[in-house]
N, C-alpha and C positions, 0 to 999 in steps of 0.2 A: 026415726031419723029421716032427713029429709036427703031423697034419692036423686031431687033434678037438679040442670047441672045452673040454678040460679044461686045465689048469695043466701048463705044461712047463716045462722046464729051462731055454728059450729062447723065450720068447713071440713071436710072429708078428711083432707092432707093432715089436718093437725088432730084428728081422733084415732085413739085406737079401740079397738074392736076384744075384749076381753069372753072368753069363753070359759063358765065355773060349769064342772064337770064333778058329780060324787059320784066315787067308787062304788061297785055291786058291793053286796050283805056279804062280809068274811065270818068265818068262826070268830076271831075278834070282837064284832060287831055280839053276836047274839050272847059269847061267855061277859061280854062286859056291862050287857042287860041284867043279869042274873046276877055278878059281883065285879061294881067298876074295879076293884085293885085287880081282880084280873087282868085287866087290859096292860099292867105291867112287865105281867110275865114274857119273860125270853122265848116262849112256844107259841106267842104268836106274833112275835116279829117280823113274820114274812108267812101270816095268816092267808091258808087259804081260803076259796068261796064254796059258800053254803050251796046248796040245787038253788035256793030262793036268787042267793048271787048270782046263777048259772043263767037262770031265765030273764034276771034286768040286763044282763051282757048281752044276749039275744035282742031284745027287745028292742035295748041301743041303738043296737047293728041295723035291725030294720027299723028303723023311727023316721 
């Protein structure tokens, strides 16, 4: 995107700036590799993260 402050194609003021973000590996994530109707179940609704999750959280944080 063009950062000077001349005439662009897309003026700053009318763009917005959209940031996609995926979540660390939950147990979700690896029971639903193995059996997608899994990922239905009410036990992981509010699935926790795997160590593998634990280390892309990390990783985030310092990136």
């Amino acid at each position: 995107m063009d950062t000077g402050t001349g005439p662009s194609l897309f003026p700053l003021h009318r763009c917005k700036t959209i940031h996609l973000v995926r979540h660390a590996q939950g147990i979700h994530n690896v029971e639903g590799d193995k059996n997608f109707k899994a990922l239905m179940s009410p036990k992981f609704f509010d699935a926790h993260l795997t160590p593998l999750g634990w280390r892309q959280v990390v990783m985030f944080l310092y990136f």
